[in-house]
Residue frames as qw, qx, qy, qz and C-alpha x, y, z in Angstrom:
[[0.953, 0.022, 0.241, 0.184, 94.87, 159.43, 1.39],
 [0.408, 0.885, -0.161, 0.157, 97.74, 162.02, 0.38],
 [0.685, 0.287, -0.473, 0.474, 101.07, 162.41, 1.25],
 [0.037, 0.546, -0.346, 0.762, 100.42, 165.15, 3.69],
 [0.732, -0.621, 0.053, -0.276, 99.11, 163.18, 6.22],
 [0.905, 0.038, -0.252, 0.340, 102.16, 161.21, 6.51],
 [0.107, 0.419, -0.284, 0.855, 104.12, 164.75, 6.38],
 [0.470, -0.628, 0.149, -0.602, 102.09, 165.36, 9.37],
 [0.920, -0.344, -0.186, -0.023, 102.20, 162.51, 11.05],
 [0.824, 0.006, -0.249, 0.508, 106.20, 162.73, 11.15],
 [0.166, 0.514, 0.050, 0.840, 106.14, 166.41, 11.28],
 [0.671, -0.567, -0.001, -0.479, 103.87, 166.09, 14.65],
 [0.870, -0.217, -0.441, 0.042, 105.95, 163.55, 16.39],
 [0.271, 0.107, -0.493, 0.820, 108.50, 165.69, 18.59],
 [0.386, -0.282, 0.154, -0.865, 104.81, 167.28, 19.84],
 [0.758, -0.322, -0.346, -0.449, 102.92, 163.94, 20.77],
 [0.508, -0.501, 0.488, -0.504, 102.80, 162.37, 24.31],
 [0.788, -0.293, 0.482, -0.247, 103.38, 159.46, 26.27],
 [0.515, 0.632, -0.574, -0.076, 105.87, 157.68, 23.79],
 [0.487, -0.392, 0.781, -0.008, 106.96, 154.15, 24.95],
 [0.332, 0.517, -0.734, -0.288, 108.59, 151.42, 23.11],
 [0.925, -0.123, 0.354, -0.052, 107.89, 147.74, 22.78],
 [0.127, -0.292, 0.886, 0.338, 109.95, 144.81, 21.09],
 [0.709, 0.206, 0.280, -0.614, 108.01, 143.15, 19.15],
 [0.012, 0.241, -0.928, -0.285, 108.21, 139.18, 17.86],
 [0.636, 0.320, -0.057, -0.699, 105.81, 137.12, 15.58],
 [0.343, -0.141, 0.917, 0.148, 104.87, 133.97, 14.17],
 [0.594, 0.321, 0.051, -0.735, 102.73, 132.87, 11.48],
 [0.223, 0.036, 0.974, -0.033, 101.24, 128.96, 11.61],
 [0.644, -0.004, -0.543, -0.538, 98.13, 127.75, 9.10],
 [0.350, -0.481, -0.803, -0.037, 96.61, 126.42, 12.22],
 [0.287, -0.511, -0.456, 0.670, 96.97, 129.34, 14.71],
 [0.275, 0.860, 0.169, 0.396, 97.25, 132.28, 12.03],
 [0.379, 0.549, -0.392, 0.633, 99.51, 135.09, 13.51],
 [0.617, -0.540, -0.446, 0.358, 100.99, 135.63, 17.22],
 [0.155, 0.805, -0.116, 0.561, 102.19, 138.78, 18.08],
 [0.765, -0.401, -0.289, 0.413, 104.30, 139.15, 21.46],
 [0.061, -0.910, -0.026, -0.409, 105.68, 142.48, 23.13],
 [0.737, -0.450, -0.431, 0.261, 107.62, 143.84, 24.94],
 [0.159, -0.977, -0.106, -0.092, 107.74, 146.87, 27.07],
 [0.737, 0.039, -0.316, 0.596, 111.17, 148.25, 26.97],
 [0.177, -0.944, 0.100, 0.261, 112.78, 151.88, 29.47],
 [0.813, 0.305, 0.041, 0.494, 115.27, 153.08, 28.44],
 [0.338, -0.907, -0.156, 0.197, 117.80, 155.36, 29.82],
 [0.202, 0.215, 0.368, -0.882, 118.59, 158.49, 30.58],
 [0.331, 0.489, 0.715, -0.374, 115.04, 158.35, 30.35],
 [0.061, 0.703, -0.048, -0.707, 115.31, 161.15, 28.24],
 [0.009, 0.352, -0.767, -0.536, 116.81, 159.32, 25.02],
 [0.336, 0.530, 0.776, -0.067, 113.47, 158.03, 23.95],
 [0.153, 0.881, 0.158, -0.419, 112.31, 161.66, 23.21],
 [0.193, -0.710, 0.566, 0.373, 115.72, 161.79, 21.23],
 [0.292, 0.056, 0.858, 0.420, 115.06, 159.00, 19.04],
 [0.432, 0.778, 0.455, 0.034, 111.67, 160.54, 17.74],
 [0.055, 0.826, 0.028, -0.560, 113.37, 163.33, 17.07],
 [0.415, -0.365, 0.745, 0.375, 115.84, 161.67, 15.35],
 [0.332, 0.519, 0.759, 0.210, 113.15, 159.81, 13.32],
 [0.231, 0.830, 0.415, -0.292, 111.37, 162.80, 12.72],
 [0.337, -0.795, 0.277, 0.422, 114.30, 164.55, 11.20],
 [0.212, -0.234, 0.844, 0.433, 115.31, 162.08, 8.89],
 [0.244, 0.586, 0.763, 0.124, 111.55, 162.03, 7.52],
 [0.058, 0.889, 0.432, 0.143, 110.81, 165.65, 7.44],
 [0.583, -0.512, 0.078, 0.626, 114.47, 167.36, 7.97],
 [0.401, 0.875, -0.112, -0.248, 115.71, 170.00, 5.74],
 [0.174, -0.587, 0.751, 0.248, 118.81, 167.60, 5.49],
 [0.064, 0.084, -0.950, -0.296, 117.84, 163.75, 4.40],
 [0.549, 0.093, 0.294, -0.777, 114.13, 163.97, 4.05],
 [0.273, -0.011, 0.954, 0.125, 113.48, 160.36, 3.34],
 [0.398, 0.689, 0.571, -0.203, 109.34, 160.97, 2.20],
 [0.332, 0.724, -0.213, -0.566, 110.73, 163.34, -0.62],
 [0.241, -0.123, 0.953, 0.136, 110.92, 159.81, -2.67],
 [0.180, 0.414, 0.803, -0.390, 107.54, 159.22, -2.41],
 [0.131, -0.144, -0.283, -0.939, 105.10, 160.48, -5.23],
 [0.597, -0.406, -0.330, -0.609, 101.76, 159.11, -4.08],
 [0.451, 0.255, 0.746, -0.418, 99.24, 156.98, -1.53],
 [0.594, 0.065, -0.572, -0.562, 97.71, 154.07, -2.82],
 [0.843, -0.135, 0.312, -0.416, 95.50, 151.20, -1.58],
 [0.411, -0.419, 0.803, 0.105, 97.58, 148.06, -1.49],
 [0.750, 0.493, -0.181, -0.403, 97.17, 146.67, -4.35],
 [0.969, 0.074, 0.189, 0.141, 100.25, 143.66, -4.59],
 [0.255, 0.934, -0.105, 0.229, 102.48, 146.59, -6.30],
 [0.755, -0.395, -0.145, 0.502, 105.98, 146.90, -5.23],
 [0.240, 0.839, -0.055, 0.485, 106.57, 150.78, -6.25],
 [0.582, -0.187, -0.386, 0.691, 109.51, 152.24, -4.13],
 [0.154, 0.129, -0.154, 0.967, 107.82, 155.60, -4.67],
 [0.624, -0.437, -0.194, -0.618, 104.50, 154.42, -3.15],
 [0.154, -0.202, 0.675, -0.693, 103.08, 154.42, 0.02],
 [0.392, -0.302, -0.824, -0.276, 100.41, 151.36, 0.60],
 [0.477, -0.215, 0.298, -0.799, 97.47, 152.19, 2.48],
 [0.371, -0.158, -0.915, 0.032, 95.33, 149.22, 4.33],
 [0.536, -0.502, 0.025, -0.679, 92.09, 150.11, 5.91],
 [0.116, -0.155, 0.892, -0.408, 91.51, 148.23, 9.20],
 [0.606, 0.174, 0.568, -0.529, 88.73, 146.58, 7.39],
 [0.676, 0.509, -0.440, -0.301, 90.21, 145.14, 4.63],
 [0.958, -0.235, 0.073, -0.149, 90.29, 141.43, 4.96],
 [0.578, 0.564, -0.459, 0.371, 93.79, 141.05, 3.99],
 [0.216, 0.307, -0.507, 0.776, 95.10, 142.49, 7.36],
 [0.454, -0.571, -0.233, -0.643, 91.88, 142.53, 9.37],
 [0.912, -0.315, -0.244, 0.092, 92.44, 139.31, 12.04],
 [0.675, 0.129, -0.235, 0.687, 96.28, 140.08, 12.05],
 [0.094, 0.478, -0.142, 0.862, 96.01, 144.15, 13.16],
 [0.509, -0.719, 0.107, -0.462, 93.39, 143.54, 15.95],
 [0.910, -0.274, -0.107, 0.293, 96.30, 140.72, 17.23],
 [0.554, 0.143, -0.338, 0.747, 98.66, 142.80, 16.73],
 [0.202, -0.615, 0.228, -0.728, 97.08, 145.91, 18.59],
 [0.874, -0.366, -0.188, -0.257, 96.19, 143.28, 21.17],
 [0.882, -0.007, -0.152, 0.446, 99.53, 142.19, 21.58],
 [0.366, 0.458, -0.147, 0.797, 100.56, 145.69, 22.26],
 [0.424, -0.589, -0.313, -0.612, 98.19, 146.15, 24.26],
 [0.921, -0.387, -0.053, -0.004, 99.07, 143.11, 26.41],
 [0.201, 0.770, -0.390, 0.464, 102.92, 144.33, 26.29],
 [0.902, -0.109, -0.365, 0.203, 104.90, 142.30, 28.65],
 [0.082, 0.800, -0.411, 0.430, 107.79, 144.31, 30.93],
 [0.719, -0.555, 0.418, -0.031, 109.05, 141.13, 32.68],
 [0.968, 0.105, 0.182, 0.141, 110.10, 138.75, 30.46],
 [0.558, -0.365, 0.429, 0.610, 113.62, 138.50, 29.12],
 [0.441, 0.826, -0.174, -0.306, 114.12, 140.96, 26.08],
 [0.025, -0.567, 0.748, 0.345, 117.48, 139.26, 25.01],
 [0.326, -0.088, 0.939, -0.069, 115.60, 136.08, 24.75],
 [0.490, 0.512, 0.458, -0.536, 112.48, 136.93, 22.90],
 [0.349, 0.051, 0.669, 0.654, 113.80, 137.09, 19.24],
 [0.204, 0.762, 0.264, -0.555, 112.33, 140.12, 18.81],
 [0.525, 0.406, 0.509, 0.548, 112.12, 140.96, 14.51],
 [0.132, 0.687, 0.262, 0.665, 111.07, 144.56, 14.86],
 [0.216, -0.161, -0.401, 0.876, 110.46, 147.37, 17.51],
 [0.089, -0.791, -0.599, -0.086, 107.04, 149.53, 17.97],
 [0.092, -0.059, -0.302, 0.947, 106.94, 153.28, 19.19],
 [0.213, -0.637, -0.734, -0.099, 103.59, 153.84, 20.53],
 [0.014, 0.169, 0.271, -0.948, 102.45, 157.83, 21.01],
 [0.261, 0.792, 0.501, -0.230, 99.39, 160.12, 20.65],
 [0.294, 0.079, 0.398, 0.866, 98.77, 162.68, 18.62],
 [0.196, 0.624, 0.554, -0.514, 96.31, 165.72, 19.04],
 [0.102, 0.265, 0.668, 0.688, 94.36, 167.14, 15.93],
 [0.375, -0.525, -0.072, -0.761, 92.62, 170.06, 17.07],
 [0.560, -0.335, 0.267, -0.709, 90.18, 168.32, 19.62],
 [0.976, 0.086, -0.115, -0.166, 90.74, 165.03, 18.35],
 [0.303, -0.597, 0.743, -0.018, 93.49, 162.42, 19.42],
 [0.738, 0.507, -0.269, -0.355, 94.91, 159.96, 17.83],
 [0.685, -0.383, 0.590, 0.189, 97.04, 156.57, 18.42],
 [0.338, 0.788, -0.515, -0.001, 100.48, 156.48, 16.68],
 [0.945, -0.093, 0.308, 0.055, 101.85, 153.30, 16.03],
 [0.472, 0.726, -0.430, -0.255, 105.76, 153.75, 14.12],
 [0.899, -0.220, 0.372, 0.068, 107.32, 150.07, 13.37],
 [0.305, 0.649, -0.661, -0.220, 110.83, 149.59, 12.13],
 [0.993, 0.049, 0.012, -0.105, 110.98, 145.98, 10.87],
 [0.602, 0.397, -0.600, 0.347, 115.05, 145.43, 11.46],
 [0.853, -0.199, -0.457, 0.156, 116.08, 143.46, 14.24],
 [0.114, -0.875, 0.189, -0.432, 116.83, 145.61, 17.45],
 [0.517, -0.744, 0.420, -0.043, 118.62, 143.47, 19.21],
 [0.641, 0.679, -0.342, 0.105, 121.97, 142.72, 17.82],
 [0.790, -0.420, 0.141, 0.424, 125.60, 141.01, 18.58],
 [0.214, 0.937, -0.262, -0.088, 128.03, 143.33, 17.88],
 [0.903, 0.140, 0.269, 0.305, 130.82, 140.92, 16.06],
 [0.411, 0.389, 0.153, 0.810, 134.41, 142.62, 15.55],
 [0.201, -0.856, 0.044, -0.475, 133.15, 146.04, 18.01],
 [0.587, 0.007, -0.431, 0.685, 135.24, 147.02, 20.88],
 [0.157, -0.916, -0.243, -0.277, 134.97, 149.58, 23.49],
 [0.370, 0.630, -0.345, 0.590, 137.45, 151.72, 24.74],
 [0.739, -0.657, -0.148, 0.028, 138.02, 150.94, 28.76],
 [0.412, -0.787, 0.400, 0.225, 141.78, 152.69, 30.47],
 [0.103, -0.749, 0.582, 0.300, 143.42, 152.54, 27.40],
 [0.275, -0.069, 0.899, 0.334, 142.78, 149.45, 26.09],
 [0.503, 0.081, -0.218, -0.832, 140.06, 148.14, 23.73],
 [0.270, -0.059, 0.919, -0.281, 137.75, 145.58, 24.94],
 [0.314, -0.237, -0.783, -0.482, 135.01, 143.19, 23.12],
 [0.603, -0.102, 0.299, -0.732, 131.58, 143.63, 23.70],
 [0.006, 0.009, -1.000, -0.006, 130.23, 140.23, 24.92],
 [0.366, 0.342, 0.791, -0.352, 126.85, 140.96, 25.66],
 [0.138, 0.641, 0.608, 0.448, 123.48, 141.52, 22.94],
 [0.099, -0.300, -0.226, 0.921, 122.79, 144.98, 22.52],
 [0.404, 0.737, 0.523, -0.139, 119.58, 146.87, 21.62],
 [0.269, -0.272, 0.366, 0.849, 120.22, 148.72, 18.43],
 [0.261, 0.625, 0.593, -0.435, 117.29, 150.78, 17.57],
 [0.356, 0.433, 0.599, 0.572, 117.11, 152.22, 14.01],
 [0.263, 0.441, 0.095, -0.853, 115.82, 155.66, 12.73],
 [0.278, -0.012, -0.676, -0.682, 114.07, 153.65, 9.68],
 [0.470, 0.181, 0.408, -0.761, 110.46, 153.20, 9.41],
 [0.005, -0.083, -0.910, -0.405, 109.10, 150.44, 7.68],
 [0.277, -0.517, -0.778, -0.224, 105.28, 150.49, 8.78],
 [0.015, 0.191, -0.398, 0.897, 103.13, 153.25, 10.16],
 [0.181, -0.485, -0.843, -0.145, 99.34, 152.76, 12.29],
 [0.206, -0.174, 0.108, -0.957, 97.21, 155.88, 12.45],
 [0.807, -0.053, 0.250, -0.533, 94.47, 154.75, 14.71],
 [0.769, -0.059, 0.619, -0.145, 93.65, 151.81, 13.23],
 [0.774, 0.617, 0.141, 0.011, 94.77, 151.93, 9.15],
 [0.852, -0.231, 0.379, 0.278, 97.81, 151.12, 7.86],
 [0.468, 0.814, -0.340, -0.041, 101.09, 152.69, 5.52],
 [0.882, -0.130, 0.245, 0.382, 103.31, 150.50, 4.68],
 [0.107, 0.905, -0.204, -0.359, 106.41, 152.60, 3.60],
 [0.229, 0.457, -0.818, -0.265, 108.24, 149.75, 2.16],
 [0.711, -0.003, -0.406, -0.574, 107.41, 146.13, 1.52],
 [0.023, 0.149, -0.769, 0.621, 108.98, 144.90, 5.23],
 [0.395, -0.159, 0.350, -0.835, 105.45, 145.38, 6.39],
 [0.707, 0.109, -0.602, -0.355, 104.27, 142.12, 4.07],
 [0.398, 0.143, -0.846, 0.324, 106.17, 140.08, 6.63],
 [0.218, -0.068, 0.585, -0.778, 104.58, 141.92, 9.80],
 [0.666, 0.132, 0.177, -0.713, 100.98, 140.92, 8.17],
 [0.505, 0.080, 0.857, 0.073, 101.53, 137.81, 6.47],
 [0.485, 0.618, -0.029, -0.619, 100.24, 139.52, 2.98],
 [0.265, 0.208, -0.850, -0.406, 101.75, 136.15, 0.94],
 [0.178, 0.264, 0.897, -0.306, 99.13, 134.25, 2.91],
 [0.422, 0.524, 0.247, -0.698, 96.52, 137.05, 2.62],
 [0.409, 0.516, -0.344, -0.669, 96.98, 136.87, -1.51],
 [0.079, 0.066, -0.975, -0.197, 97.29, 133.23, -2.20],
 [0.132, 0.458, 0.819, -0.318, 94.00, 132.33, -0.24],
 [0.399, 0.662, 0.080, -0.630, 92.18, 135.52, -2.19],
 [0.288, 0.482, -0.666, -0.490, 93.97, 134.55, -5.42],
 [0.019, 0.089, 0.986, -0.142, 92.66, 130.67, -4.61],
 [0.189, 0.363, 0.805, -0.430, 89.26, 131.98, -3.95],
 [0.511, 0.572, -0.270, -0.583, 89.12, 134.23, -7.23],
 [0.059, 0.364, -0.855, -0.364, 90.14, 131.40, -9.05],
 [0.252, 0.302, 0.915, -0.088, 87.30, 128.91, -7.97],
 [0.379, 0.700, 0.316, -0.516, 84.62, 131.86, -8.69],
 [0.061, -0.494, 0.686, 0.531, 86.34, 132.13, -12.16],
 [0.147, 0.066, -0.942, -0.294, 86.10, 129.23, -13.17],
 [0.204, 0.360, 0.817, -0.401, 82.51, 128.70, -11.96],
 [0.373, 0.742, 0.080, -0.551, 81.15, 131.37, -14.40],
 [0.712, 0.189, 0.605, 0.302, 82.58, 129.49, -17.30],
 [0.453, 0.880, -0.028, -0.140, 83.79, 132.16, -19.17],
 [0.036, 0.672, -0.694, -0.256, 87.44, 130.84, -19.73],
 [0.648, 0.455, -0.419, -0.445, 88.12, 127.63, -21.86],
 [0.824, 0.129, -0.550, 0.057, 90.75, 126.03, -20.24],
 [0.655, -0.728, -0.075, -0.189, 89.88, 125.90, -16.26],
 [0.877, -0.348, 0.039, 0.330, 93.09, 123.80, -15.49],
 [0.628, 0.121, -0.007, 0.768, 95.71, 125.92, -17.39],
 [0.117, 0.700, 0.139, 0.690, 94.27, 128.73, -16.19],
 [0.713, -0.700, 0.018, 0.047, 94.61, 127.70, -12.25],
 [0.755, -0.304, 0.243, 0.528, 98.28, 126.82, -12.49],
 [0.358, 0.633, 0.160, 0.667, 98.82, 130.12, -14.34],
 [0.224, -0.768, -0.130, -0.585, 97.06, 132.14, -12.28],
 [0.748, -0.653, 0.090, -0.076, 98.56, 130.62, -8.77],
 [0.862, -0.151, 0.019, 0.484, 102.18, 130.51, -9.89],
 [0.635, 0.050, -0.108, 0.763, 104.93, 133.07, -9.82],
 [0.038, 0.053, 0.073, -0.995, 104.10, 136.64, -9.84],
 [0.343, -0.459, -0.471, -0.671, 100.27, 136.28, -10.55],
 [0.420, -0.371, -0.734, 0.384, 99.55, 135.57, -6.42],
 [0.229, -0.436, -0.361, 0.792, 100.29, 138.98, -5.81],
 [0.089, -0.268, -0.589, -0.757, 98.44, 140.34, -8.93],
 [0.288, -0.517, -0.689, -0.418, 95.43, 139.25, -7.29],
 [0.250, -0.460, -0.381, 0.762, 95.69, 141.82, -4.11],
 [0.260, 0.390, 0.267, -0.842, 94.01, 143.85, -6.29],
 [0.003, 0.419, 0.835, 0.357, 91.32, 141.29, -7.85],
 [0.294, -0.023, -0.127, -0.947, 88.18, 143.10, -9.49],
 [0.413, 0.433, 0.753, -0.274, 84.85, 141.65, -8.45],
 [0.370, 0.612, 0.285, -0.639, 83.38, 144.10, -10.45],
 [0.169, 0.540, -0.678, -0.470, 85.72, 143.61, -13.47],
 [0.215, 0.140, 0.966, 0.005, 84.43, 139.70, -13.33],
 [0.343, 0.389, 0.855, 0.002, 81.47, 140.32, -13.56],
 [0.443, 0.672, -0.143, -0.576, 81.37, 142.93, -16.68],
 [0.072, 0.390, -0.832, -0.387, 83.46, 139.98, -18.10],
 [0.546, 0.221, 0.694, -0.414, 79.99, 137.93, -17.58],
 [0.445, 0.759, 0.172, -0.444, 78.32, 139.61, -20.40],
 [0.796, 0.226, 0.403, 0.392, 79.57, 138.43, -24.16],
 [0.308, 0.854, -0.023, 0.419, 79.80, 141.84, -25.71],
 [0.339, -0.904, 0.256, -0.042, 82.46, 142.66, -22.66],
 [0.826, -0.160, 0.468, 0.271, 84.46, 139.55, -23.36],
 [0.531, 0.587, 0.210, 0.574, 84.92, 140.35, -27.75],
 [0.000, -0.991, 0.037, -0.126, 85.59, 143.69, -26.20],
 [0.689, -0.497, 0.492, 0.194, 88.65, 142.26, -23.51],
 [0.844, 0.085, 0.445, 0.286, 89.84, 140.07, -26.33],
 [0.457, 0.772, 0.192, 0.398, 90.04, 142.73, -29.10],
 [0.007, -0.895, 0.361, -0.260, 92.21, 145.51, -27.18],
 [0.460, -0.668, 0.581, 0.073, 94.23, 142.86, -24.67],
 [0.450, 0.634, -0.591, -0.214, 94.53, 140.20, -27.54],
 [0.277, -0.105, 0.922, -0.249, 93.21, 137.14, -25.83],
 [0.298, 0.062, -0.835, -0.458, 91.67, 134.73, -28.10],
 [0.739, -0.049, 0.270, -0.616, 87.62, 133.68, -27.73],
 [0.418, 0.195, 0.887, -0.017, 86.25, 130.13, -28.60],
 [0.116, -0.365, -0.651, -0.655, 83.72, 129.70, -31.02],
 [0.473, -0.526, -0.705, 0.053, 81.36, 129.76, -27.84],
 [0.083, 0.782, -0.150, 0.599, 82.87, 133.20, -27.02],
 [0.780, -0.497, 0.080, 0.371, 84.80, 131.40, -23.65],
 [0.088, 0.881, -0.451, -0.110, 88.17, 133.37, -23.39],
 [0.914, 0.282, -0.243, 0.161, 91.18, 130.57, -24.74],
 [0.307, -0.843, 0.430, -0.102, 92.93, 130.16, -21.67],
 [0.976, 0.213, -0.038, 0.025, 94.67, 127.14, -23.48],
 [0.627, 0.648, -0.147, 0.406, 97.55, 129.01, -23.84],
 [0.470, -0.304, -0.389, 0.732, 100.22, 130.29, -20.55],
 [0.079, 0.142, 0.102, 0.981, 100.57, 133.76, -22.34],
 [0.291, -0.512, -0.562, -0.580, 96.49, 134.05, -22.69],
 [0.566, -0.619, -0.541, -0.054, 95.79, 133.24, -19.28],
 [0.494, -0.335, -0.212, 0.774, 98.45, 135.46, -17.76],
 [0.092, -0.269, -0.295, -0.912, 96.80, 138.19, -20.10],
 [0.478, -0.554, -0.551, -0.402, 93.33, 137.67, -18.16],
 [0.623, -0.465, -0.523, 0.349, 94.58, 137.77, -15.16],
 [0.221, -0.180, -0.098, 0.954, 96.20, 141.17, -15.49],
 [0.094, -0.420, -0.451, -0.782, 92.75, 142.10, -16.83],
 [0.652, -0.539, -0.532, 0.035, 91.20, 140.89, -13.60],
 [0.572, -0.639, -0.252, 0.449, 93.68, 142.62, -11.37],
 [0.066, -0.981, -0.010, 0.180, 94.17, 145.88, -12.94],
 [0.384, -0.620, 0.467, 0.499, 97.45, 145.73, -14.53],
 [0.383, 0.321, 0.649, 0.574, 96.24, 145.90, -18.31],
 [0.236, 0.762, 0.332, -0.504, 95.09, 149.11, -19.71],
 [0.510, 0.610, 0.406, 0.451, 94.64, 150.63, -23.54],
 [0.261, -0.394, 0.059, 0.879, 96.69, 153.89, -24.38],
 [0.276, 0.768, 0.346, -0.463, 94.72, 156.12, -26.01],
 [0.295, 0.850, -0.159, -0.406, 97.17, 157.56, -28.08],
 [0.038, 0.481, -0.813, -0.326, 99.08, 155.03, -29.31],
 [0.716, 0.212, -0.322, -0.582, 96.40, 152.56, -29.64],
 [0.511, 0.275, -0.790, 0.198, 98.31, 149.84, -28.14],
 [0.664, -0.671, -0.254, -0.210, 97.28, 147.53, -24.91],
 [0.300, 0.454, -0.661, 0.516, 100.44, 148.20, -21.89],
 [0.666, -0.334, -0.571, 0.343, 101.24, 146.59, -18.84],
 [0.073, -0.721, 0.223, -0.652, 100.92, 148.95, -15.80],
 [0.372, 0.208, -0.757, 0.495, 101.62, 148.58, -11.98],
 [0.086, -0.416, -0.783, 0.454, 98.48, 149.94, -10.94],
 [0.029, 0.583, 0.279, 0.762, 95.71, 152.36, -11.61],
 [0.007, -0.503, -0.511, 0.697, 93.87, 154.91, -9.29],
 [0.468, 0.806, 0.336, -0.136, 90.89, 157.27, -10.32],
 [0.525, 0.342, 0.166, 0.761, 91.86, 159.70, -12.79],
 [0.153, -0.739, -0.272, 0.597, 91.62, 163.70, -11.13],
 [0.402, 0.698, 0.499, 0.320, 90.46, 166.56, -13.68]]
C-alpha cells in the first residue's frame, strides 16, 4: 500500500501491451444507481497512442515535472481530502463495490460505433497490461477532464490565412485523476469521488451509522445528534466510521474515558450530552477517527486521519 507501487505502475507503462483508449460517460440516478458507457476510440498515426503514455509516464516519473514527488503516503479512503495523499479502495469495499464491477463492465462492453462527439463523454480510460515477473496485470489510467472540447477563439493556419476551427475536437490530457490495478483503486485526487458517486456512498453509511447509534442509547440527545451528524462536513467524516470504536463506546468506563480527554459532557446516567451542536460534532470525530490525545502536550487535536503507527 506504498508509494512504490504507483512509482511502478507509471514507471512500467512505456513497457505494457495492448493499450487502447475508451471515452467514457456516466450517470448516477437513486433508482438505477450508476451507468457507465464507453467508447472505443483509434487514433492516428496509430502510433500517437504509444506517445501519450509516454507522455503520461514522464510527467509522473520524469526527471523533469515528476508530479508523484507531492505525494507523502497511501491511505485507505477515509473521507480525507489531503493533496499529498493517495486514496486506496479495495474492490470490496462497499463504498465502490456495485459501481467498479459497472464500470469494468462498461469497459468491457466498449462501444466503437456510436457517435463519440455525441456521447458527452466526462473522462477518458487507457486500458493496458502489465507483466510482474510471471504475473499480469490489468491497468486501468482515468483522467476525469472532458476530452472532447470546442476550441472557442483557436484558429489554424491554412495558405496564409488563419481559419476557425468549427468542429469538436478530442483533447486528451497527460493528467491522471484515478488509477485501477486489477481490480483496487487510487484515487490521485478527489475527481475520482465523481467517477464513484462517494457523496452517495457516505451519506447512506453516515445514515446507517446514525440509526445504529442511536439504537445503543449511549448519546442523550438522538435528534440533535442526527442533524449534526448528517449536515455539512460530518457526511464525509463518516467514510471512515469505526464499528469497533462504537462498540468500546458501549461499555461506561469507555464513555467517562471519551468524555474526559475529548471534553464531551455525560448525563447523570453516563449517556454522552449530545444536547449541544459542538458536543455532538465532538462524538462524531470520535467515531470517525479524526480526534486523538497528544501525548505531550496533554491536549485533545483534530486530525485528518490516522494509520497504524510503524516502530
Amino acid at each position: 500500500m506504498s508509494l512504490d507501487l504507483v512509482k511502478e505502475i507509471f514507471s512500467a507503462l512505456s513497457d505494457c501491451k495492448e493499450w487502447h483508449a475508451h471515452l467514457l460517460s456516466f450517470t448516477h440516478s437513486k433508482r438505477h444507481g450508476t451507468t457507465y458507457n464507453c467508447r472505443r476510440i483509434e487514433l492516428e498515426p496509430s502510433e500517437r497512442l504509444s506517445v501519450l503514455i509516454q507522455d503520461i509516464a514522464a510527467g509522473y516519473v520524469g526527471e523533469g515535472k515528476n508530479k508523484l514527488k507531492k505525494y507523502a503516503d497511501v491511505r485507505e479512503y477515509d473521507g480525507t481530502c489531503n493533496t499529498t495523499t493517495i486514496y486506496r479502495i479495495s474492490e470490496n469495499n462497499s463504498d465502490i463495490e456495485i459501481d467498479l464491477e459497472a464500470l469494468l463492465q462498461g469497459i468491457a462492453d466498449s462501444d466503437s460505433e456510436a457517435d463519440p462527439l455525441s456521447m458527452k463523454s466526462q473522462a477518458y480510460v487507457l486500458c493496458g497490461k502489465m507483466k510482474d515477473g510471471d504475473d499480469e496485470h490489468q491497468i486501468k489510467l482515468i483522467s476525469m477532464n472532458t476530452p472532447i472540447a470546442t476550441l472557442r477563439n483557436r484558429f489554424l493556419l491554412d495558405k496564409g490565412k488563419f481559419w476557425e476551427i468549427p468542429n469538436k475536437v478530442l483533447n486528451l490530457r497527460t493528467s491522471i485523476n484515478v488509477i485501477i490495478f486489477d481490480k483496487t483503486v487510487y484515487f490521485l485526487d478527489m475527481s475520482g469521488e465523481t467517477l464513484f458517486n462517494m457523496e452517495r456512498a457516505y451519506k447512506l453509511k453516515c445514515g446507517e451509522a446514525v440509526d445504529e447509534i442511536e439504537g445503543l442509547h449511549i448519546i442523550s440527545d438522538p435528534e440533535m445528534f442526527r442533524s449534526t451528524a448528517t449536515s455539512g462536513q460530518n457526511p464525509r467524516r463518516f467514510a471512515a466510521f469505526s464499528k469497533s470504536k462504537l462498540q468500546l463506546l458501549t461499555k461506561k468506563r469507555n464513555r467517562e474515558k471519551a468524555a474526559k480527554y475529548f471534553k464531551i459532557p455525560l448525563t447523570d446516567d453516563k449517556q454522552f450530552d449530545t444536547s449541544q451542536k459542538v458536543d455532538a460534532e465532538n462524538l462524531v470525530k470520535v467515531l470517525c477517527g479524526k480526534a486523538m490525545w497528544d501525548v505531550l502536550e496533554e491536549v485533545p487535536v483534530e486530525v485528518d486521519g490516522s494509520k497504524d503507527w510503524v516502530s
